[in-house]
mmJSON file of the N, C-alpha and C atoms, coordinates in Angstrom:
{"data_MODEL":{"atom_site":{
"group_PDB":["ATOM","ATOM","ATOM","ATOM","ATOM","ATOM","ATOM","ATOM","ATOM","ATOM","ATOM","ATOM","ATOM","ATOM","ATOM","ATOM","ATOM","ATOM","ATOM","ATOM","ATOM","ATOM","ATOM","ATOM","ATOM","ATOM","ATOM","ATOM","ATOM","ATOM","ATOM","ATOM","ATOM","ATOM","ATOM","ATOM","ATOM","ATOM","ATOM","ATOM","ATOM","ATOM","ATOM","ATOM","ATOM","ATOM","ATOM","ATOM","ATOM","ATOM","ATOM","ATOM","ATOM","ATOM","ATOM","ATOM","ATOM","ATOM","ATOM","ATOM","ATOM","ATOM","ATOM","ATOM","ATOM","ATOM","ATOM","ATOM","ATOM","ATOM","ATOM","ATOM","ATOM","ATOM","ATOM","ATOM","ATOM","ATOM","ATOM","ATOM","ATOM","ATOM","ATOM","ATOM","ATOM","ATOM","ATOM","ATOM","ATOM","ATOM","ATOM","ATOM","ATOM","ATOM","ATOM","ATOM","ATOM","ATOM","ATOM","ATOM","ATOM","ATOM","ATOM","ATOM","ATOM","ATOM","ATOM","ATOM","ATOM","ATOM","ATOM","ATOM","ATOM","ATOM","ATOM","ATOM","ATOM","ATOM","ATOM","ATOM","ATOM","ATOM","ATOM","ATOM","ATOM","ATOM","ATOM","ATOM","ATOM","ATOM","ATOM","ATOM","ATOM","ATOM","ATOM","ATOM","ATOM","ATOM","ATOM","ATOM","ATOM","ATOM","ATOM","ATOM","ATOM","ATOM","ATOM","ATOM","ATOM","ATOM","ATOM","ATOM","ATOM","ATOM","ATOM","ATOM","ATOM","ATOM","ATOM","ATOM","ATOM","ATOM","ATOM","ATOM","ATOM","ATOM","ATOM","ATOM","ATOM","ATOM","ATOM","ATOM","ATOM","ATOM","ATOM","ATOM","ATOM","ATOM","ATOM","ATOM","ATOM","ATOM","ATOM","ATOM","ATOM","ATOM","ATOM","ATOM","ATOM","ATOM","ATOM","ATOM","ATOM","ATOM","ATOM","ATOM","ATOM","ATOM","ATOM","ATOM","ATOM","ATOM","ATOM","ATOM","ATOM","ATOM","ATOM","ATOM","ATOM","ATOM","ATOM","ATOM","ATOM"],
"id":[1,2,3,4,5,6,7,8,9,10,11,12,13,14,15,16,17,18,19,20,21,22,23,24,25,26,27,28,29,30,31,32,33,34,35,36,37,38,39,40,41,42,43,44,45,46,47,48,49,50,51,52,53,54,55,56,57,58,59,60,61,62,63,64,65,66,67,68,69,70,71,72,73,74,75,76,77,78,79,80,81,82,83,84,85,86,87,88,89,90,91,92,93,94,95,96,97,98,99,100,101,102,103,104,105,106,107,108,109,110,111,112,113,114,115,116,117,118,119,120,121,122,123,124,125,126,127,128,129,130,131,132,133,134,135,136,137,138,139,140,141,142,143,144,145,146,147,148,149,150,151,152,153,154,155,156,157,158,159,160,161,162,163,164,165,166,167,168,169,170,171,172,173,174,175,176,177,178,179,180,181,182,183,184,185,186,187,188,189,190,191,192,193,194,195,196,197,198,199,200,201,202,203,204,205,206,207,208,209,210,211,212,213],
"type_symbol":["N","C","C","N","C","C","N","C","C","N","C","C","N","C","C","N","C","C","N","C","C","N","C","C","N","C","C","N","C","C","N","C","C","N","C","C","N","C","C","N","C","C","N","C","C","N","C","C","N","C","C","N","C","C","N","C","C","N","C","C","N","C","C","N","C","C","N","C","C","N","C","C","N","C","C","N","C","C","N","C","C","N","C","C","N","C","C","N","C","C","N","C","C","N","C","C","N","C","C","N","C","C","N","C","C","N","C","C","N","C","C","N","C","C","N","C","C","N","C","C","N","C","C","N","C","C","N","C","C","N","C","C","N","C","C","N","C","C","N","C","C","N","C","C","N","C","C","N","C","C","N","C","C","N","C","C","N","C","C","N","C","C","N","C","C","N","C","C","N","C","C","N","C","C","N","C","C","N","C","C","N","C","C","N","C","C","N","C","C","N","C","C","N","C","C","N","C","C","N","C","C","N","C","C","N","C","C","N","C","C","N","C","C"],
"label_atom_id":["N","CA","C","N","CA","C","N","CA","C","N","CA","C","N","CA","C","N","CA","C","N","CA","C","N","CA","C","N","CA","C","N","CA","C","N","CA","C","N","CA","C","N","CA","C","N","CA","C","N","CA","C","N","CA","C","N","CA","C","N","CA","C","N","CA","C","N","CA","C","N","CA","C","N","CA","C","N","CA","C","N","CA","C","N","CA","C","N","CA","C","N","CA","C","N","CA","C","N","CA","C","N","CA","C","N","CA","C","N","CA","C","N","CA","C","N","CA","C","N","CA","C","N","CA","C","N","CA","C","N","CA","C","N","CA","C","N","CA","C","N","CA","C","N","CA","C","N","CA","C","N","CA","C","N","CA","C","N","CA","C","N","CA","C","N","CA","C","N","CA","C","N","CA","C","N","CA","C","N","CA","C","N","CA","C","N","CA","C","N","CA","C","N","CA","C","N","CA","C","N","CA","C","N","CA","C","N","CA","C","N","CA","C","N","CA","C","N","CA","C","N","CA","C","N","CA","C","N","CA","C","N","CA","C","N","CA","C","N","CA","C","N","CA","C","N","CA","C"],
"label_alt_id":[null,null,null,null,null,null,null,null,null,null,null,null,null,null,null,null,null,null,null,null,null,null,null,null,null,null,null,null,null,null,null,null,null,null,null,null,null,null,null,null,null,null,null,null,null,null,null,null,null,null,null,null,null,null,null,null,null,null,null,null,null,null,null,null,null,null,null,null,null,null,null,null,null,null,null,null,null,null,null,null,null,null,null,null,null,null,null,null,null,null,null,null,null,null,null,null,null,null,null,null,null,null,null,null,null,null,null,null,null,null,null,null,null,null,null,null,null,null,null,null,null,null,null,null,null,null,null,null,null,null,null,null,null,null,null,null,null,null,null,null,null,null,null,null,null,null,null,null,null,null,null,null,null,null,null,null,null,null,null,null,null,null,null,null,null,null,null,null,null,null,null,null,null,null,null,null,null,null,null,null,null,null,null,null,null,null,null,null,null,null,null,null,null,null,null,null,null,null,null,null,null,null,null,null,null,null,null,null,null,null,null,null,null],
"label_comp_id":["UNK","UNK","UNK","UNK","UNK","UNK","UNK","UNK","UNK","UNK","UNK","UNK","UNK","UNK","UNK","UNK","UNK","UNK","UNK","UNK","UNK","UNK","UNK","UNK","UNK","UNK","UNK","UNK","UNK","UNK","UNK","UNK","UNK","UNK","UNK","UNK","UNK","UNK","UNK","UNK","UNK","UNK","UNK","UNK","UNK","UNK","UNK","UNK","UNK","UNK","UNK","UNK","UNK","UNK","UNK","UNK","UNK","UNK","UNK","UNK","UNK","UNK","UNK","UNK","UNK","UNK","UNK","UNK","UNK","UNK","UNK","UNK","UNK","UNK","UNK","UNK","UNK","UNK","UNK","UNK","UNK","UNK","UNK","UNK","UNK","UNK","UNK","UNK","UNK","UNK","UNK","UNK","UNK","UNK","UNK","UNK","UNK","UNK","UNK","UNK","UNK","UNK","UNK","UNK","UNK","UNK","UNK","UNK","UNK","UNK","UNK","UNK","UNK","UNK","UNK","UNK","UNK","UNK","UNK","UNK","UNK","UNK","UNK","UNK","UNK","UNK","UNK","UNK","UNK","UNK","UNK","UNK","UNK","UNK","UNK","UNK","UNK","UNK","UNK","UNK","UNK","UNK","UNK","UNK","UNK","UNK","UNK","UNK","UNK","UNK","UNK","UNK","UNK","UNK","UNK","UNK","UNK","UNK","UNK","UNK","UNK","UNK","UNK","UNK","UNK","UNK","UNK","UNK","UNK","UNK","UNK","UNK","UNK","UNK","UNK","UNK","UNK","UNK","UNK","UNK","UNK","UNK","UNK","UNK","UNK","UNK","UNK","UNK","UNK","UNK","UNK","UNK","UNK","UNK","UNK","UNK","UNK","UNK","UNK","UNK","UNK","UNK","UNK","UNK","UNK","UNK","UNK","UNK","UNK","UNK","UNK","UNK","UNK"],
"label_asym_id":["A","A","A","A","A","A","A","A","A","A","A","A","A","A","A","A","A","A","A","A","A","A","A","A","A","A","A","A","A","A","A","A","A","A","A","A","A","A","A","A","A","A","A","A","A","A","A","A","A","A","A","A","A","A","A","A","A","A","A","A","A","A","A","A","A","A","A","A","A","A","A","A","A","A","A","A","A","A","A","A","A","A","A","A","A","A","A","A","A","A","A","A","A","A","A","A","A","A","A","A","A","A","A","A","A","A","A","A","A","A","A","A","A","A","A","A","A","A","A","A","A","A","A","A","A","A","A","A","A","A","A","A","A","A","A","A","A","A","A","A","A","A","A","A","A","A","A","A","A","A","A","A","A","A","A","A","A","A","A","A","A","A","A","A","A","A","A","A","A","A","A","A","A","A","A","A","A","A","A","A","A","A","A","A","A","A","A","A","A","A","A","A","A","A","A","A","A","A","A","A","A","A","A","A","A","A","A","A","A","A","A","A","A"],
"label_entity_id":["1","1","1","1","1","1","1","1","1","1","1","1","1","1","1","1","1","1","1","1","1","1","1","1","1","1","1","1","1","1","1","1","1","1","1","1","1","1","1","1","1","1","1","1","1","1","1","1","1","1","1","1","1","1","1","1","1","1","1","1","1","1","1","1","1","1","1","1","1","1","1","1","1","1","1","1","1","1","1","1","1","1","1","1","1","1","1","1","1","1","1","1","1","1","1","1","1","1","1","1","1","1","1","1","1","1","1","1","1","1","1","1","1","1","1","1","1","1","1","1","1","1","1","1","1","1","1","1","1","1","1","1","1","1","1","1","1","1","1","1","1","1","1","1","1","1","1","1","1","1","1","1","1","1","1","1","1","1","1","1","1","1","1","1","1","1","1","1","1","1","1","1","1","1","1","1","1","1","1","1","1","1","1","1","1","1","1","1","1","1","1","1","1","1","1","1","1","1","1","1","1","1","1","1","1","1","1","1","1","1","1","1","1"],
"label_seq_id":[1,1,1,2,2,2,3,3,3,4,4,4,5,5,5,6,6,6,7,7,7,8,8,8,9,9,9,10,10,10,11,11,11,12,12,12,13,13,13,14,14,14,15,15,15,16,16,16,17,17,17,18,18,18,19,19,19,20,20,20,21,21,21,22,22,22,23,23,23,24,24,24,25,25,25,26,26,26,27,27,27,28,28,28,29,29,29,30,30,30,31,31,31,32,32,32,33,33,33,34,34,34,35,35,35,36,36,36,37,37,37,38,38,38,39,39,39,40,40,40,41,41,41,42,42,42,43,43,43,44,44,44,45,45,45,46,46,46,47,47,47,48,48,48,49,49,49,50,50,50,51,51,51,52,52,52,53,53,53,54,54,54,55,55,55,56,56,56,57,57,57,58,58,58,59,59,59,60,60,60,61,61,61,62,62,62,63,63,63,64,64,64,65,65,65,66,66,66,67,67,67,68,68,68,69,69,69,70,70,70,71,71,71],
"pdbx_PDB_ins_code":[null,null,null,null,null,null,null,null,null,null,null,null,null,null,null,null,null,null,null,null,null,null,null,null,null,null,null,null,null,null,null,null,null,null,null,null,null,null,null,null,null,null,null,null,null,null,null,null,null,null,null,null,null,null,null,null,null,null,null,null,null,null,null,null,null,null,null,null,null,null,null,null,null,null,null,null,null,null,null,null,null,null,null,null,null,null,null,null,null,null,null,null,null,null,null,null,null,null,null,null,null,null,null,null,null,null,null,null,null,null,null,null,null,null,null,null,null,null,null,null,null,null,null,null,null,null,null,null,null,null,null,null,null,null,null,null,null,null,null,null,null,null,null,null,null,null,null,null,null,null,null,null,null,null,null,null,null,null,null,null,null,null,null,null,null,null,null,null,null,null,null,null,null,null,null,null,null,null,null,null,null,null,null,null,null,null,null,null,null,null,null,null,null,null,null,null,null,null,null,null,null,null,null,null,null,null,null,null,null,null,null,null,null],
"Cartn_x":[4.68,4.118,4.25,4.467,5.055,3.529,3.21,2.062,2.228,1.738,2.381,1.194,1.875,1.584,1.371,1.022,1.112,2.18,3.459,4.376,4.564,3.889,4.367,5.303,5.7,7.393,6.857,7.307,6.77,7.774,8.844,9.858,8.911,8.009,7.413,6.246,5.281,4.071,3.703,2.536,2.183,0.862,0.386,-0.599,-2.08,-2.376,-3.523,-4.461,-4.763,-5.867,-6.285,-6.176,-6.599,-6.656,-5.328,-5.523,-6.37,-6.142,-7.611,-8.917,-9.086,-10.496,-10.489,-9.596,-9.684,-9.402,-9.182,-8.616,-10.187,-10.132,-12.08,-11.782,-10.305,-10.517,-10.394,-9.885,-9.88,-8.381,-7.657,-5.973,-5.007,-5.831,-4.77,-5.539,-4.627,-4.822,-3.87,-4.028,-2.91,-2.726,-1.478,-0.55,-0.435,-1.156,-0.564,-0.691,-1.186,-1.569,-0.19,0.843,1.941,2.657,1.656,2.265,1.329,1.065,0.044,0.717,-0.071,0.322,-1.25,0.066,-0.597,-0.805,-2.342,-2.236,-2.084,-0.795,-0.757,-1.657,-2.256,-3.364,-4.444,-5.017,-5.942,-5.725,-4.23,-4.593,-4.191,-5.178,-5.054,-4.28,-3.716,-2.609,-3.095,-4.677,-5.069,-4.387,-3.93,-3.457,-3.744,-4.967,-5.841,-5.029,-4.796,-3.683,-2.396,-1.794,-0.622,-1.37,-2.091,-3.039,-3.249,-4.144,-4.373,-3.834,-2.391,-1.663,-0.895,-1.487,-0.892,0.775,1.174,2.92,3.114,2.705,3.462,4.56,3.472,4.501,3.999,3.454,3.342,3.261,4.156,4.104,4.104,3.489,3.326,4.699,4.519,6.33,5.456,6.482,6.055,6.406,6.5,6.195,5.439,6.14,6.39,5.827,6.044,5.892,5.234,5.428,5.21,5.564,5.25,5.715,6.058,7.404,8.165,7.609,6.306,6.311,6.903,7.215,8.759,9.955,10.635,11.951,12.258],
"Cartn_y":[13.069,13.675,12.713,13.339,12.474,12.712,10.987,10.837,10.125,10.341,9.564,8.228,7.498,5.713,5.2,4.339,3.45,2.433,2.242,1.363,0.817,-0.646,-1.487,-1.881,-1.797,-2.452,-4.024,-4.897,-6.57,-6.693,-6.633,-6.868,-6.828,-5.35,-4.87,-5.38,-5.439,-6.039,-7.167,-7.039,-8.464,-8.622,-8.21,-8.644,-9.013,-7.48,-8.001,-7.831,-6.793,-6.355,-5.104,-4.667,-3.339,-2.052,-1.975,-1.472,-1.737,-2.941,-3.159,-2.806,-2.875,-2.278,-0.849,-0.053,1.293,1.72,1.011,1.51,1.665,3.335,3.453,2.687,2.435,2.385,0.546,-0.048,-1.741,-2.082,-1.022,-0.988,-2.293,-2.365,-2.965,-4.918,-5.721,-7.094,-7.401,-8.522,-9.153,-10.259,-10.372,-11.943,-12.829,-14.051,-14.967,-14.859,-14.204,-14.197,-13.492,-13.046,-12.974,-11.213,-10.16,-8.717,-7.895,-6.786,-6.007,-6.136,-5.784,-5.763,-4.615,-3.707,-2.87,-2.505,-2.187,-2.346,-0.534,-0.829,1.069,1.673,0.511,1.311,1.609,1.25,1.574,2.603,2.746,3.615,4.957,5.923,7.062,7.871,7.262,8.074,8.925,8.471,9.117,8.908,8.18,7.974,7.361,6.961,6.437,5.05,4.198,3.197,3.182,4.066,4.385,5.357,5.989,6.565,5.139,3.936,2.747,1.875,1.636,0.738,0.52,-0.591,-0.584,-1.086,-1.147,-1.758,-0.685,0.786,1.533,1.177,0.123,-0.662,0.019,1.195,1.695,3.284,3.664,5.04,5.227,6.843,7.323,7.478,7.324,7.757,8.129,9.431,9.782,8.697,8.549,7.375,8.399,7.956,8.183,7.257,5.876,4.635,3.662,2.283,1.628,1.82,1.549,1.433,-0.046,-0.465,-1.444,-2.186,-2.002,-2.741,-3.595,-2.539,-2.933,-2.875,-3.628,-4.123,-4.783],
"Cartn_z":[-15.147,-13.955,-12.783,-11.624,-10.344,-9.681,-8.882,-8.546,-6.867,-6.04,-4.866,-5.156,-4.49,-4.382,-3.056,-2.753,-1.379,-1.818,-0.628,-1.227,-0.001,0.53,1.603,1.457,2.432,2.923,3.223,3.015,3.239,4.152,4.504,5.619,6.788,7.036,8.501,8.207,7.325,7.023,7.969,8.468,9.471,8.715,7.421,6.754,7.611,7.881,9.187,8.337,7.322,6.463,6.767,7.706,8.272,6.903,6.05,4.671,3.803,3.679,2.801,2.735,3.838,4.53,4.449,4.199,4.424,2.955,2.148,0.632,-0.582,-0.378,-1.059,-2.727,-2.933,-4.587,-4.89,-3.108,-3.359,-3.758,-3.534,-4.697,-4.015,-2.659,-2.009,-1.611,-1.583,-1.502,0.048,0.326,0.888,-0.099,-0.053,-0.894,-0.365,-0.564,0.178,1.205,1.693,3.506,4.21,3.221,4.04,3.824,3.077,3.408,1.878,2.199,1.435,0.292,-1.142,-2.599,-2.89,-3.128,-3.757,-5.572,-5.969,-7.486,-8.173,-8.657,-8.664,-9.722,-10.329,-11.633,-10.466,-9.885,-8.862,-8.023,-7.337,-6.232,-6.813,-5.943,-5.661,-5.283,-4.223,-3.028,-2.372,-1.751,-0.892,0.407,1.032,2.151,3.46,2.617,4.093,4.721,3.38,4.399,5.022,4.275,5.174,6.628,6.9,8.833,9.446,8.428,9.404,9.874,9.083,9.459,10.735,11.504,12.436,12.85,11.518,11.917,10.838,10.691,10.161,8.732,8.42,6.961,5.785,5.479,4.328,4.359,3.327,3.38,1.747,0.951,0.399,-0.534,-1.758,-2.432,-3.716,-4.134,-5.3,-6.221,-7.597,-8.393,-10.024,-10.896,-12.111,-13.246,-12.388,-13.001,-11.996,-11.79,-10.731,-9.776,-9.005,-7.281,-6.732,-6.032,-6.27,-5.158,-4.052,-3.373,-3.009,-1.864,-0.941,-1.423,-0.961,-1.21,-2.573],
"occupancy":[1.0,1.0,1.0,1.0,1.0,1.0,1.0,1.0,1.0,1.0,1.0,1.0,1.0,1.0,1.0,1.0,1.0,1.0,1.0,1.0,1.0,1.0,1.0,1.0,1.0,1.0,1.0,1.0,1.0,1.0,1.0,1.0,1.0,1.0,1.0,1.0,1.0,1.0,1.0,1.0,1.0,1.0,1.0,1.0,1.0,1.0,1.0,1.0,1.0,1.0,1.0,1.0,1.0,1.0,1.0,1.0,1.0,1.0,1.0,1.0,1.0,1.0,1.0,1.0,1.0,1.0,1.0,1.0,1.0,1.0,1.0,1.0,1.0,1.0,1.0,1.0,1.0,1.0,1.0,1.0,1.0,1.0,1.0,1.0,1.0,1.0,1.0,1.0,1.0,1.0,1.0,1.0,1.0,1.0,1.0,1.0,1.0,1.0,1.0,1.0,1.0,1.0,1.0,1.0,1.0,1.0,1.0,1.0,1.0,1.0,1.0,1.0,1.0,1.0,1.0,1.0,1.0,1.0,1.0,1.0,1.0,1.0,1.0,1.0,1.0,1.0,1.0,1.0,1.0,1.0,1.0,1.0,1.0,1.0,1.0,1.0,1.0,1.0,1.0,1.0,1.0,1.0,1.0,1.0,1.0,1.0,1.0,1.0,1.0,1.0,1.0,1.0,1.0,1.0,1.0,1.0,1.0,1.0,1.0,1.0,1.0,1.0,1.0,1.0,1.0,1.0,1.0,1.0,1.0,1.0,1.0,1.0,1.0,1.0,1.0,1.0,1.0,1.0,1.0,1.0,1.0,1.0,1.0,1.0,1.0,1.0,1.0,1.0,1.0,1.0,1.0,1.0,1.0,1.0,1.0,1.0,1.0,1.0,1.0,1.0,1.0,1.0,1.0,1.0,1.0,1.0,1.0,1.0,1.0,1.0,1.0,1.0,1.0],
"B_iso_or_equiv":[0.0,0.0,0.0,0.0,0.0,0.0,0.0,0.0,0.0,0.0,0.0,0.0,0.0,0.0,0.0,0.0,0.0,0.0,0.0,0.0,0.0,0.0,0.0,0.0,0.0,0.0,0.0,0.0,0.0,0.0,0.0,0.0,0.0,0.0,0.0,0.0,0.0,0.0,0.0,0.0,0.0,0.0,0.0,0.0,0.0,0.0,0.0,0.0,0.0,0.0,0.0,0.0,0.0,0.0,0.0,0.0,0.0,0.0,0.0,0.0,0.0,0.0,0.0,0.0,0.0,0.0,0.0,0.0,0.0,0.0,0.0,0.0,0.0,0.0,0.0,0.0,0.0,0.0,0.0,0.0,0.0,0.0,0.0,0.0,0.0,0.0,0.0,0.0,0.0,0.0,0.0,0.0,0.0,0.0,0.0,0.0,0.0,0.0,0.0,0.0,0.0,0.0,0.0,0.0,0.0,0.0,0.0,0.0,0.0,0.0,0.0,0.0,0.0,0.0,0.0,0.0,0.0,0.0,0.0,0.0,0.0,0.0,0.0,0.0,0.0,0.0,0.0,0.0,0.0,0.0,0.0,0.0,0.0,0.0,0.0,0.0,0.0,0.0,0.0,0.0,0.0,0.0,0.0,0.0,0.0,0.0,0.0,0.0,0.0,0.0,0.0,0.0,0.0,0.0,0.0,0.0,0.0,0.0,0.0,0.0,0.0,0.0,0.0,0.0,0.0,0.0,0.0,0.0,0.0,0.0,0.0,0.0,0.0,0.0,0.0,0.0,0.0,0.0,0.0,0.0,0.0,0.0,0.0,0.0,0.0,0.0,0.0,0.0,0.0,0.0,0.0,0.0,0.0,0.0,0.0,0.0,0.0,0.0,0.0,0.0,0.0,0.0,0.0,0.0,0.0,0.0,0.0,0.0,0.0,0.0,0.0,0.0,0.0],
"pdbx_formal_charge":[null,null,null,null,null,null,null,null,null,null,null,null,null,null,null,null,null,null,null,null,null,null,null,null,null,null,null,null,null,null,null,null,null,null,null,null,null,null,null,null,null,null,null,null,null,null,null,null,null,null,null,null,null,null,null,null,null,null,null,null,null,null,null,null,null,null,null,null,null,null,null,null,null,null,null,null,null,null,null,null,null,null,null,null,null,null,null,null,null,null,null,null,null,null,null,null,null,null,null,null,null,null,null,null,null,null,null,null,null,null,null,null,null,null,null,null,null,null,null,null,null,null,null,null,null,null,null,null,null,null,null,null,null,null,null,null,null,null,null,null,null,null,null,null,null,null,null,null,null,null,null,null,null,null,null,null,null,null,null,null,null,null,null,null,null,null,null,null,null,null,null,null,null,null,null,null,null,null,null,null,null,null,null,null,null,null,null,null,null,null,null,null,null,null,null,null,null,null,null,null,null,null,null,null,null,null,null,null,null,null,null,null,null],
"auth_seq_id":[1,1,1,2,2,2,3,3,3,4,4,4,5,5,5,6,6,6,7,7,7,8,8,8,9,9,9,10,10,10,11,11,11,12,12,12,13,13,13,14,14,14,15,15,15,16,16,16,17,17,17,18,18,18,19,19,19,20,20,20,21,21,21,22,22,22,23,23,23,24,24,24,25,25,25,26,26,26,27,27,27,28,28,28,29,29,29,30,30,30,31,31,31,32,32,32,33,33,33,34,34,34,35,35,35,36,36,36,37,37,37,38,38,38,39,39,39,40,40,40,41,41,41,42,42,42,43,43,43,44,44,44,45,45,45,46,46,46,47,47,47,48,48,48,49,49,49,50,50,50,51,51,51,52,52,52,53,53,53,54,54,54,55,55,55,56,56,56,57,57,57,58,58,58,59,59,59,60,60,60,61,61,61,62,62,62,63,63,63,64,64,64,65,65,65,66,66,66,67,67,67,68,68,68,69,69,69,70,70,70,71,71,71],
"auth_comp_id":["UNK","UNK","UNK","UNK","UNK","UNK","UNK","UNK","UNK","UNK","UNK","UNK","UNK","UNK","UNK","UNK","UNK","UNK","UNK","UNK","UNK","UNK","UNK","UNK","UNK","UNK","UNK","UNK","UNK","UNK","UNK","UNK","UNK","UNK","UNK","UNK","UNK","UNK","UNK","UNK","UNK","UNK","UNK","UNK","UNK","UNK","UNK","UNK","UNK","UNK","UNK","UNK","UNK","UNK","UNK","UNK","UNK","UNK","UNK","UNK","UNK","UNK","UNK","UNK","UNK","UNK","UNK","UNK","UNK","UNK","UNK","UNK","UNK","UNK","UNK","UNK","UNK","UNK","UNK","UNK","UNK","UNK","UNK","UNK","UNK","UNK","UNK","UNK","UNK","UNK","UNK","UNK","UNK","UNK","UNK","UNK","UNK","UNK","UNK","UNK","UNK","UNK","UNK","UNK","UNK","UNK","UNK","UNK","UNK","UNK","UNK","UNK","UNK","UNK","UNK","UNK","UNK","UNK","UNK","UNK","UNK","UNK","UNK","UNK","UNK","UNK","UNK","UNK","UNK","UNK","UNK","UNK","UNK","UNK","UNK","UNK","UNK","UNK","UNK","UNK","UNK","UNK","UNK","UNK","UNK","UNK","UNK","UNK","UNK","UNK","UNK","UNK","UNK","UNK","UNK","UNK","UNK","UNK","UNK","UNK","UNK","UNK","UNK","UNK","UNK","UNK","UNK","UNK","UNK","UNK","UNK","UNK","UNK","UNK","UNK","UNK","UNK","UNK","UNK","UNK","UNK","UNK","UNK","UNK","UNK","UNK","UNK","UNK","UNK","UNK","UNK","UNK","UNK","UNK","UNK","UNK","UNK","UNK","UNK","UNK","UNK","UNK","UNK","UNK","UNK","UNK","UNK","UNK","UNK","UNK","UNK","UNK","UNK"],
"auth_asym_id":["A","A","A","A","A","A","A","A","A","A","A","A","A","A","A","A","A","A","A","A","A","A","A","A","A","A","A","A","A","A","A","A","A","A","A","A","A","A","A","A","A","A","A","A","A","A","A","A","A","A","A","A","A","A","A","A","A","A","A","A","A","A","A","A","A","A","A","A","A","A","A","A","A","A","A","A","A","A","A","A","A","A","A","A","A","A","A","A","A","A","A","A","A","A","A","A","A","A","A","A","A","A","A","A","A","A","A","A","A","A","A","A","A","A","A","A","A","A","A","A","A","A","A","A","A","A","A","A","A","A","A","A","A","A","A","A","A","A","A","A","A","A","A","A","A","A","A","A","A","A","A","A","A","A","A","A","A","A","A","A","A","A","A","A","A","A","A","A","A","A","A","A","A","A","A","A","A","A","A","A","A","A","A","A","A","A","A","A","A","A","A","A","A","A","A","A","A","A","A","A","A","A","A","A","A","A","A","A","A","A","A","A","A"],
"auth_atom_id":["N","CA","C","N","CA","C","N","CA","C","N","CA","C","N","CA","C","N","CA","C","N","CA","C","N","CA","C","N","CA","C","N","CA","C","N","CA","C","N","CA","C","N","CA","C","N","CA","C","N","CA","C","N","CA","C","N","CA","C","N","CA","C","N","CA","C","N","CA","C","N","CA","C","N","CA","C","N","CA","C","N","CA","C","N","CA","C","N","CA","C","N","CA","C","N","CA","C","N","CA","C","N","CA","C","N","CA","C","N","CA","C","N","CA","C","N","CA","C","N","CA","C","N","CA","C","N","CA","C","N","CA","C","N","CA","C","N","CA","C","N","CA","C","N","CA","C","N","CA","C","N","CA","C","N","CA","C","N","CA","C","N","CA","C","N","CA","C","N","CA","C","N","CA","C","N","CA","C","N","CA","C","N","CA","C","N","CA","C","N","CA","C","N","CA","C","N","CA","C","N","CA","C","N","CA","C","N","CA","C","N","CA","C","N","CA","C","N","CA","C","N","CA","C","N","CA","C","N","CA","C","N","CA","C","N","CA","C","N","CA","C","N","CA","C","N","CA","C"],
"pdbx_PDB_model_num":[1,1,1,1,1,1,1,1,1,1,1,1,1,1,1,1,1,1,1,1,1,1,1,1,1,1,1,1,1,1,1,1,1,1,1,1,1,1,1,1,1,1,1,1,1,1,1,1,1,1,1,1,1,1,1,1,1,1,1,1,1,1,1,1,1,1,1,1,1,1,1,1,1,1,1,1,1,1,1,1,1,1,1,1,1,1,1,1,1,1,1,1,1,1,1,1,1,1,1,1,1,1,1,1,1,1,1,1,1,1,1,1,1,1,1,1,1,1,1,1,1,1,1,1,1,1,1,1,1,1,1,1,1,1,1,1,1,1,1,1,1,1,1,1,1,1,1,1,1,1,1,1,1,1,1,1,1,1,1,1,1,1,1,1,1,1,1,1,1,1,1,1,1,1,1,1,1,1,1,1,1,1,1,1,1,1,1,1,1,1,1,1,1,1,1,1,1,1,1,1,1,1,1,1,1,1,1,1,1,1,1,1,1]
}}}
């Protein structure tokens, strides 16, 4: 069964936190201070971090399995 995911792009990521703060299930971290990591056993795919992000670095992908965060 195909499930959508949050999958940051780390290329566009400026790792502000703004996702984090908006993620009700916690799915999402920053790494290293340097671009979101998302935990796909956690998230939902509600969507709320891909609306807050302000560098538009994460969007929704269906997902079967993991989600490759990013690149």
């Amino acid at each position: 069964m195909f499930r959508k995911k949050a999958n940051p792009d780390r290329s566009i990521c400026v790792a502000c936190g703004v996702c984090v703060g908006q993620c009700p299930k916690g799915a999402i971290s920053i790494y290293k201070g340097c671009y979101a990591f998302v935990d796909t056993e956690k998230c939902v795919g509600c969507g709320l971090c891909e609306k807050a992000c302000p560098a538009n670095a994460i969007c929704l992908v269906e997902s079967d399995s993991e989600v490759t965060n990013g690149k």
